[in-house]
RODO-2510 file (C-alpha; in nm, 4 decimals, decimal comma):
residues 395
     n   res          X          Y          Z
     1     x     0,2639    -6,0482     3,0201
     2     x     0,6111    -5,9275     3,1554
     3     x     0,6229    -5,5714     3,3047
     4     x     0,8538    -5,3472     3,1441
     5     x     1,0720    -5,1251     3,3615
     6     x     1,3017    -4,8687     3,1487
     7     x     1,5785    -4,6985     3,3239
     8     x     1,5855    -4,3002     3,2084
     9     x     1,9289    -4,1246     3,2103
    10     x     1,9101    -3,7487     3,1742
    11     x     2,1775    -3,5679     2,9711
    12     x     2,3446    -3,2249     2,9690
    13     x     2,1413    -2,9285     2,8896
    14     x     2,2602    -2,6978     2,6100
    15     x     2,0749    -2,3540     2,5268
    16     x     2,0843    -2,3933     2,0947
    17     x     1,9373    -2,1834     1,7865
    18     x     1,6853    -2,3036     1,5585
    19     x     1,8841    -2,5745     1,3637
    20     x     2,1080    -2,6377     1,6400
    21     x     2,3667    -2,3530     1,5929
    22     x     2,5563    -2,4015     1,9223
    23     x     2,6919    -2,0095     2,0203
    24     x     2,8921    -1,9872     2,3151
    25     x     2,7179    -1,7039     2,4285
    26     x     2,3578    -1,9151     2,4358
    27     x     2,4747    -2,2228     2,6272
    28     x     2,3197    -2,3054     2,9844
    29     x     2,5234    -2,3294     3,2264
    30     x     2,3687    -2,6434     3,3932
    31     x     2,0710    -2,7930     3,4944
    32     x     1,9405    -2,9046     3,9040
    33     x     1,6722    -3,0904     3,9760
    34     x     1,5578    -3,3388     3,7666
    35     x     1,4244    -3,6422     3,9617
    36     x     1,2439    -3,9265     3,7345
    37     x     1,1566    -4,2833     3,8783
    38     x     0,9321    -4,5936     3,8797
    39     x     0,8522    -4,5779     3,4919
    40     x     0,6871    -4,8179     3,4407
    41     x     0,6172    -4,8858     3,0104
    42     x     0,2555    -4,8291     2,9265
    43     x     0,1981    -4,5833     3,2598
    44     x     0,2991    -4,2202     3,2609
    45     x     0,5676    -4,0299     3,4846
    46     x     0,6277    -3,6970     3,5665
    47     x     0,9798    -3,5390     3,5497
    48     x     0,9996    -3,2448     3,7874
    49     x     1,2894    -2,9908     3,6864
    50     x     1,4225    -2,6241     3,6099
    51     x     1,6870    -2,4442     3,4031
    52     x     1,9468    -2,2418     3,5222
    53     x     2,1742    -2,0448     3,3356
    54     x     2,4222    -1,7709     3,3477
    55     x     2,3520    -1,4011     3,2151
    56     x     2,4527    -1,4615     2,8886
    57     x     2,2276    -1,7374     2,8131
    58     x     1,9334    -1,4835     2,8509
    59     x     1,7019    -1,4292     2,5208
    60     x     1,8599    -1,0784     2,4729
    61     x     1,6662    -1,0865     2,1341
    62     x     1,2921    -1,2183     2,2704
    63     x     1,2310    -1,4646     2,1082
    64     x     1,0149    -1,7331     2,1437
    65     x     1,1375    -2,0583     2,3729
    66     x     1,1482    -2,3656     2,2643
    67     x     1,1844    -2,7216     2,4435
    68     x     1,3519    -2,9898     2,2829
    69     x     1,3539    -3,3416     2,4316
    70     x     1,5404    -3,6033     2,2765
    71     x     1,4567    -4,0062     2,3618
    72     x     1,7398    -4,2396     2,2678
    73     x     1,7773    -4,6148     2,3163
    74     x     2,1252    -4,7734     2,4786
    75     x     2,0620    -5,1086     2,2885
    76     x     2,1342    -4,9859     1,9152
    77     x     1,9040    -5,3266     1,8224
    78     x     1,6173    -5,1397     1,9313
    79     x     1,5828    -4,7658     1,8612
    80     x     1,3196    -4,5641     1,9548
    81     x     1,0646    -4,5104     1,6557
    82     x     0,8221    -4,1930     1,6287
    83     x     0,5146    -4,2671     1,8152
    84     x     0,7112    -4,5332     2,0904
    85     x     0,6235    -4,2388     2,2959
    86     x     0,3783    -3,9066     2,4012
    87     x     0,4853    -3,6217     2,5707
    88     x     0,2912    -3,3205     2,7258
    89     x     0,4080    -3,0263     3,0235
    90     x     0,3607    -2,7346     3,1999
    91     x     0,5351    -2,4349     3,3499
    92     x     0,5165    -2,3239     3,6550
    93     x     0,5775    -1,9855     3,7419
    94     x     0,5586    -1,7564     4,0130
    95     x     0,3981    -1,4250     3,8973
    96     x     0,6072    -1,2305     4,1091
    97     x     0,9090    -1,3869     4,2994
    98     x     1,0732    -1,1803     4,5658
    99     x     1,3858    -1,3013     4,7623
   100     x     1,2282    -1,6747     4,7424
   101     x     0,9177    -1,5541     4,8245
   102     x     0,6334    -1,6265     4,6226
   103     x     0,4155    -1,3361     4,5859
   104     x     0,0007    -1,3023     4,4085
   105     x     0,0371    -1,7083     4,3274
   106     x     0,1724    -1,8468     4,1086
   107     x     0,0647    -1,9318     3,7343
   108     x     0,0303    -2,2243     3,4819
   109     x     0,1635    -2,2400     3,1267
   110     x     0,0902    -2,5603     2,9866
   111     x     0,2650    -2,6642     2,6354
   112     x     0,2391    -2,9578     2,3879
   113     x     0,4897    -3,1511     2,2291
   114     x     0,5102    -3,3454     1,8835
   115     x     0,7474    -3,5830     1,7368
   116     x     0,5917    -3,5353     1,3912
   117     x     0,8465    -3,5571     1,1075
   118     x     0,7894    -3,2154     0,9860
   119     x     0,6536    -2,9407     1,1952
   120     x     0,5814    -2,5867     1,1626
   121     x     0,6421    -2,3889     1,4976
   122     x     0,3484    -2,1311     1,5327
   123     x     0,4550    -1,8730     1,7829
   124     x     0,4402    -1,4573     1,8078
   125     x     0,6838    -1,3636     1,5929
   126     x     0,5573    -1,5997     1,3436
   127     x     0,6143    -1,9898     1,2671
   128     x     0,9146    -2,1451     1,1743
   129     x     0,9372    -2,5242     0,9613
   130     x     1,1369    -2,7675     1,1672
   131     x     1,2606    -3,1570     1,1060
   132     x     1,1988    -3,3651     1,3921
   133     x     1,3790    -3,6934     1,3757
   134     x     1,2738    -4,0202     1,5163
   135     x     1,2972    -3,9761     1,9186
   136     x     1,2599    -3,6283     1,9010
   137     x     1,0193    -3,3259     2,0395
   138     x     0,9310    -3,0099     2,0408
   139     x     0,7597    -2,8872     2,2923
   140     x     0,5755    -2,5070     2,3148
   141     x     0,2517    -2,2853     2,3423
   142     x     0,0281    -2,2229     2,0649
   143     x    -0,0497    -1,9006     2,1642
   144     x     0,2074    -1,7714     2,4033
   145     x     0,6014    -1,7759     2,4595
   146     x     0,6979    -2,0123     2,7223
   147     x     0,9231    -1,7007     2,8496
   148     x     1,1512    -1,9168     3,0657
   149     x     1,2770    -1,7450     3,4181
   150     x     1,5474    -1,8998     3,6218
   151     x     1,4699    -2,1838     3,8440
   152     x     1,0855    -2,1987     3,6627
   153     x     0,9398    -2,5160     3,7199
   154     x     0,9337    -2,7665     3,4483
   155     x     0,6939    -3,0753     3,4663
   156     x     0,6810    -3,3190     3,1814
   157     x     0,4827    -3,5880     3,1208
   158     x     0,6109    -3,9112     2,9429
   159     x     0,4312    -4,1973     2,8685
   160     x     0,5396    -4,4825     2,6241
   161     x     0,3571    -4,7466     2,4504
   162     x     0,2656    -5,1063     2,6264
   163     x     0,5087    -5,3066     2,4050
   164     x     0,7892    -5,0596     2,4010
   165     x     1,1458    -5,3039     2,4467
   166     x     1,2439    -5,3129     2,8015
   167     x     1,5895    -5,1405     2,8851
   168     x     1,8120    -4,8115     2,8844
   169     x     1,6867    -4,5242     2,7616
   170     x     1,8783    -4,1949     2,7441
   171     x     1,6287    -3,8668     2,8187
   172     x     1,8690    -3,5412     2,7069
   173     x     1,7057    -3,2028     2,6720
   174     x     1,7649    -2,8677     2,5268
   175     x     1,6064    -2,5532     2,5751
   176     x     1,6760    -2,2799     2,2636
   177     x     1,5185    -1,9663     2,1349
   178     x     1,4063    -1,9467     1,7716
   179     x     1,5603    -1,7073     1,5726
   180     x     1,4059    -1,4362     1,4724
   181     x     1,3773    -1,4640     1,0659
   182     x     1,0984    -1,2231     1,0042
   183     x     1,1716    -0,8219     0,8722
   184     x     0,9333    -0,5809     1,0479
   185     x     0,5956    -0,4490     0,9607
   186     x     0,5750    -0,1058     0,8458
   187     x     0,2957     0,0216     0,7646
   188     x     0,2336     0,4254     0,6379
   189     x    -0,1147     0,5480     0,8601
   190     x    -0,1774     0,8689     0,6201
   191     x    -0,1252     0,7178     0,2330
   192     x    -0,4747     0,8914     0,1485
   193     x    -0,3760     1,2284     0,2450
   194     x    -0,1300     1,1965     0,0447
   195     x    -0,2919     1,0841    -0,2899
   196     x    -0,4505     1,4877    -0,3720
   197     x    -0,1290     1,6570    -0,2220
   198     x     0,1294     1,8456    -0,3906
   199     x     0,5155     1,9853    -0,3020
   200     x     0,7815     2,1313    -0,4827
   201     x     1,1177     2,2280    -0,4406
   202     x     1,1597     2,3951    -0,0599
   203     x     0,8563     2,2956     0,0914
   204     x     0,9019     1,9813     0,3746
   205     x     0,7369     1,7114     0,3695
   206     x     0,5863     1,6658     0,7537
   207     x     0,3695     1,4625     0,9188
   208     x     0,4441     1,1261     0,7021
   209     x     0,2652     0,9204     0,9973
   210     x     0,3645     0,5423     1,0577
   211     x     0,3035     0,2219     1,2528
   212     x     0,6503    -0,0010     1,2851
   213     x     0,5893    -0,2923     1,5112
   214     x     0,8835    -0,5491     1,5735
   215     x     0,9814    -0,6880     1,8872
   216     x     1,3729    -0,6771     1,7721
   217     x     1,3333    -0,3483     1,5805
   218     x     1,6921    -0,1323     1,4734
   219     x     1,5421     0,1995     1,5684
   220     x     1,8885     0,2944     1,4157
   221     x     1,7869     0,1551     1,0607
   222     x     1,4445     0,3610     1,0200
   223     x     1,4912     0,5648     0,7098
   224     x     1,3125     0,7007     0,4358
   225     x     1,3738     0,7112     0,0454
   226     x     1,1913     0,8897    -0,2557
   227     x     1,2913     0,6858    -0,5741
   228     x     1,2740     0,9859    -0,8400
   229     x     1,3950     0,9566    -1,1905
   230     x     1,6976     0,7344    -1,1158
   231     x     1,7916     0,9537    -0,8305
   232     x     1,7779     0,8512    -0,4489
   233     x     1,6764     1,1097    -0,1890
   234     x     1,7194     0,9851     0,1930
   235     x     1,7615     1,2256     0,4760
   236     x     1,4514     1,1717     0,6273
   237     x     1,4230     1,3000     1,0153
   238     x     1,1684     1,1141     1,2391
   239     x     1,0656     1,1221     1,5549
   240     x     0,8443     0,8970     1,7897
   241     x     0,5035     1,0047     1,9562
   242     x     0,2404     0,7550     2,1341
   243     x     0,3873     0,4263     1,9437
   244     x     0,3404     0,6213     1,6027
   245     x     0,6579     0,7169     1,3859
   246     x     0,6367     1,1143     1,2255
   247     x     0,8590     1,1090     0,9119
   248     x     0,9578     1,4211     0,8031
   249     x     1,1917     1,5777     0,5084
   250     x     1,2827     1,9073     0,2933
   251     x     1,2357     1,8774    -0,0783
   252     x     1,5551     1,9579    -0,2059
   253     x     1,6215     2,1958    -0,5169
   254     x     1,6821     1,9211    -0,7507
   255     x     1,3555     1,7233    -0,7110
   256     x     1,2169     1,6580    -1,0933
   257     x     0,8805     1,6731    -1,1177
   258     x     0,6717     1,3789    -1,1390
   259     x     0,4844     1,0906    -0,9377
   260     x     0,7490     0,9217    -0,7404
   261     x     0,7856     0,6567    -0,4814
   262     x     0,8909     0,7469    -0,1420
   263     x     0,9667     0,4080     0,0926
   264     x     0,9684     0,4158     0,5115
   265     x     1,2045     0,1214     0,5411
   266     x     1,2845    -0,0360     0,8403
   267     x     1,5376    -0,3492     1,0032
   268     x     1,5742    -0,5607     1,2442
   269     x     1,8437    -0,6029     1,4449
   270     x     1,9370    -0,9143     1,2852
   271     x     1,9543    -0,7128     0,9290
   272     x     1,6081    -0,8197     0,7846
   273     x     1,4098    -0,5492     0,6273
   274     x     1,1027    -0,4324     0,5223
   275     x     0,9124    -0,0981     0,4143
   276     x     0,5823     0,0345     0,3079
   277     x     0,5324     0,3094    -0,0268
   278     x     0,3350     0,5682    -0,1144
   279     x     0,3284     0,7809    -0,3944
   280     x     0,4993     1,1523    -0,3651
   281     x     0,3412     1,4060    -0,5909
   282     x     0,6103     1,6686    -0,7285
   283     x     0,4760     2,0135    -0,8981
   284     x     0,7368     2,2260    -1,0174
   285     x     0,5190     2,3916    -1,2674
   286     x     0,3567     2,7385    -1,2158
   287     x    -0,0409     2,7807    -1,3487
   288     x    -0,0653     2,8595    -1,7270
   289     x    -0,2195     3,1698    -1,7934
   290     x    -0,4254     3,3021    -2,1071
   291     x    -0,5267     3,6185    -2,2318
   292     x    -0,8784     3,6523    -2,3428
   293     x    -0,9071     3,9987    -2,3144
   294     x    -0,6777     4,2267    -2,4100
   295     x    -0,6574     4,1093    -2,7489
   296     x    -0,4148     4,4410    -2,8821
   297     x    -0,7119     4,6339    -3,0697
   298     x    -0,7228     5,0054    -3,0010
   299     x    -0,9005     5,0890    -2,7191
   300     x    -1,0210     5,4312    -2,5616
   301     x    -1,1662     5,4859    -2,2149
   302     x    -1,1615     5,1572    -2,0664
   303     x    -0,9802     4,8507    -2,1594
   304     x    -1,1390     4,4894    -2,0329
   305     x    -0,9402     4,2814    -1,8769
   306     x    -0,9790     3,8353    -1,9062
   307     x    -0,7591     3,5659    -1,8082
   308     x    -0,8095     3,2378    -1,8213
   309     x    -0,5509     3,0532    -1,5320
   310     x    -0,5128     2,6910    -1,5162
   311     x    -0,3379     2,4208    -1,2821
   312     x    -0,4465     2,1061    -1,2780
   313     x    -0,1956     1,9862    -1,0052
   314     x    -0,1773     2,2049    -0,7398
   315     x    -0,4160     2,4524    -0,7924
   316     x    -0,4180     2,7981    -0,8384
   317     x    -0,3357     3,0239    -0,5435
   318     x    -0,6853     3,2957    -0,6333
   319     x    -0,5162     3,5419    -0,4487
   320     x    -0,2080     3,5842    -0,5890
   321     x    -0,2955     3,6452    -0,9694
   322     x    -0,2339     3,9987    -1,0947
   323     x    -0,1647     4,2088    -1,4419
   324     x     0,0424     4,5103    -1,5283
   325     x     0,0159     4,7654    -1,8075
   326     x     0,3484     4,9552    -1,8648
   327     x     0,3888     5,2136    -2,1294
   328     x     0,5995     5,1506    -2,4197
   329     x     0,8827     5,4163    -2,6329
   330     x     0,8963     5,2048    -2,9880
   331     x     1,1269     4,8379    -2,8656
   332     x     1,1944     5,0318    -2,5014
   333     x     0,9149     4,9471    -2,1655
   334     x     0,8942     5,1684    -1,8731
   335     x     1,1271     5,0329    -1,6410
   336     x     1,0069     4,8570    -1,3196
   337     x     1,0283     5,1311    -1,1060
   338     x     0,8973     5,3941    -1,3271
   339     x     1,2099     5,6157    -1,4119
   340     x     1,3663     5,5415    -1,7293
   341     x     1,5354     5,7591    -2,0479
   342     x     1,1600     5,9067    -2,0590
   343     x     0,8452     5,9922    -1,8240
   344     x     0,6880     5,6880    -1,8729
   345     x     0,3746     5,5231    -1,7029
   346     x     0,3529     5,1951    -1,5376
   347     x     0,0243     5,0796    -1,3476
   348     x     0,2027     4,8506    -1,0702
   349     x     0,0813     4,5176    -1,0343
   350     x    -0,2886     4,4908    -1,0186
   351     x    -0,4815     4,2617    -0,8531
   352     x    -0,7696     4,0405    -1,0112
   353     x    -0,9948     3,8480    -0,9021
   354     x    -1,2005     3,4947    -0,9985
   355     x    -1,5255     3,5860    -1,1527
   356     x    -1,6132     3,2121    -1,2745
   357     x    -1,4759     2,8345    -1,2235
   358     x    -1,2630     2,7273    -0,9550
   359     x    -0,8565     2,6936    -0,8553
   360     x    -0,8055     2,4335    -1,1436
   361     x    -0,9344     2,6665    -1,3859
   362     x    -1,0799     2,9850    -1,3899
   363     x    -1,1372     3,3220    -1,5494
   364     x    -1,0621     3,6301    -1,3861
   365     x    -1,1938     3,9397    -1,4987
   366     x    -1,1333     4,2963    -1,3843
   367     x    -1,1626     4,6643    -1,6324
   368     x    -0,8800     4,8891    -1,6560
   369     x    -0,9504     5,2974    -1,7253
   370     x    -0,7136     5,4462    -1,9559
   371     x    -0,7723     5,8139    -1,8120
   372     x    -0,4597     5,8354    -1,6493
   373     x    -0,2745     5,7165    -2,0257
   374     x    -0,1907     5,9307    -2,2908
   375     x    -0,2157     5,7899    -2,6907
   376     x     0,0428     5,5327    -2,7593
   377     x     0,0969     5,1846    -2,6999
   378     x     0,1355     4,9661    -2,3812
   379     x     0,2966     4,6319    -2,2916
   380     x     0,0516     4,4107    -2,1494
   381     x     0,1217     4,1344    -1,8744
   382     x     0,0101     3,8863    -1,6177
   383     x     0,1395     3,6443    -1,3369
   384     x     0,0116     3,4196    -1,0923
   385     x     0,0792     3,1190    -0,8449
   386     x     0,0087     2,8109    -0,7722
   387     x    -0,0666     2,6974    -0,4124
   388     x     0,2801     2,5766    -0,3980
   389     x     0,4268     2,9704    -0,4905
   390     x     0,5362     2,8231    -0,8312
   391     x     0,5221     3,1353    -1,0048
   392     x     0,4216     3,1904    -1,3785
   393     x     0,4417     3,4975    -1,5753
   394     x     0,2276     3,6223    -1,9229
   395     x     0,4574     3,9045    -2,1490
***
């Protein structure tokens, strides 16, 4: 059997997007070192070379690298068919490099390559579908960017198959970055707190804690949204502590009540977005109050006093529910601050307190002595808060 001897001929070097989107601004500049001889068809050879390039070929947006060799025949009669030949490499790397000085060793990166028709490019950001056509690989780590440096060594092993066609074969190569297609991931730390808390209008939301990773993250973009009743509100202010993101924002006066959605959205620099919701709890209604006692019979010495208070959203504030008895002249009541058109009694607001239930609902219970009142009749009334200071008022 004849020994085949195939002649390689290395091409230009181009630095290319995914889909070979040639930008001026990602070319190499040009390649040294590449030294390939002796190939002998069947055996395997090493080709020994490194990349340089100019500062604006560097992966401003880091990405993953990806090598791209391309295998073409000079006799059109016989092109080169997936499978006419395997391909395999490292990188090596000083781990640090000072003034050609190789300092702590150096390391190994090793990465496979694949002329399979369609691949699917697993690396951090992601993985990526590609087309490989007949000729063609792609060559990367599994678990780890390549990360080329300038002047990194490249070695790449070629072998081809026993019965490949003797003669010219063109070896061109790219090196290219994939791009970055994937929106960040946002994700909100404290949703649970959330779930049994109230706010209304006034009170600031704080403390909204969340996780944003994304290696090509638009701090710029991060913003936050409550979708309420066909309104937007934004505004959010944020700031950054230990990796974590603290949201925070003022509920304005025109908030509706209700269950909303507020979003923490967040983009890349390359415009893709993503965000993570949680449901915003608005109470703009103060507790409802009930009077059990007085009932507006005719009572002497001492006059009981019952309400029943209820909130099922916020709660009631216990503290801050109170009556009032104010005397009354026919349609007139004593004025607020006890001067009026006649000498007139009013008892101030009194405090009561919760005999039985809880801050959703209660009764509160107190007894009033009607010593200080002459005969006649009285105006009656009650108020008290929620744990939000929505006030409401009994008359």
């Amino acid at each position: 059997m004849k020994t085949k001897i195939l002649t390689i001929i290395f091409g230009m070097i181009f630095l290319v997007g995914l889909m070979a989107v040639v930008t001026a601004e990602r070319e190499l500049s040009y390649m040294q070192g590449i030294d390939i001889n002796n190939f002998v068809a069947g055996n395997e050879v090493t080709a020994n070379f490194s990349y340089y390039y100019l500062d604006l070929g560097e992966n401003v947006d880091n990405s993953p690298w990806i090598l791209q060799f391309n295998i073409t025949s000079q006799n059109e009669s016989y092109p080169v068919w997936r499978g006419d030949f395997e391909m395999n490499g490292y990188i090596r790397r000083c781990k640090w490099d000072l003034i050609d000085w190789c300092l702590f060793g150096e390391e190994i990166i090793p990465f496979e390559c694949s002329d399979e028709s369609n691949q699917i490019i697993e690396h951090p950001l992601g993985s990526e579908p590609i087309i490989a056509e007949n000729g063609t690989f792609y060559c990367y780590n599994h678990t780890t960017d390549l990360n080329l440096n300038r002047y990194d060594n490249i070695f790449l092993n070629i072998q081809s198959l026993p019965a490949l066609y003797p003669g010219d074969y063109e070896l061109s190569a790219k090196v290219f970055y994939l791009n970055d297609t994937y929106s960040p991931i946002v994700e909100i730390l404290n949703k649970e707190y959330f779930e049994n808390v109230y706010y209304t209008r006034g009170n600031e939301i704080n403390e909204i804690l969340v996780n944003i990773s994304d290696v090509n993250l638009n701090t710029d973009s991060l913003r936050g949204k409550i979708l309420a009743d066909g309104q937007n509100f934004t505004d959010f202010s944020w700031y950054k502590t230990n990796d974590v993101y603290h949201f925070t924002k003022e509920i304005p006066s025109n908030m509706p009540e209700g269950d909303w959605e507020l979003r923490i959205i967040a983009e890349d620099i390359f415009g893709y977005l993503s965000y993570d919701n949680m449901t915003l709890k608005i109470d703009n209604t103060p507790p409802d109050i009930i009077a059990i006692q007085p009932t507006g019979e005719i009572y002497e010495e001492i006059i009981p006093i019952k309400l029943n208070v209820t909130d099922r959203k916020a709660g009631v504030n216990t503290d801050e529910v109170y009556y009032r008895i104010r005397e009354m002249n026919g349609s007139n009541i004593c004025p607020y601050d006890g001067f009026g058109t006649w000498d007139c009694y009013d008892s101030g607001w009194v405090k009561i307190d919760l005999n039985s239930g809880n801050f959703i609902s209660g009764n509160y219970t107190d007894t009033f002595d009607t010593g200080p009142l002459e005969s006649g009749e009285y105006w009656f009334e009650a108020k008290a808060e929620d744990l939000l200071e929505n006030v409401g008022v009994l008359e």
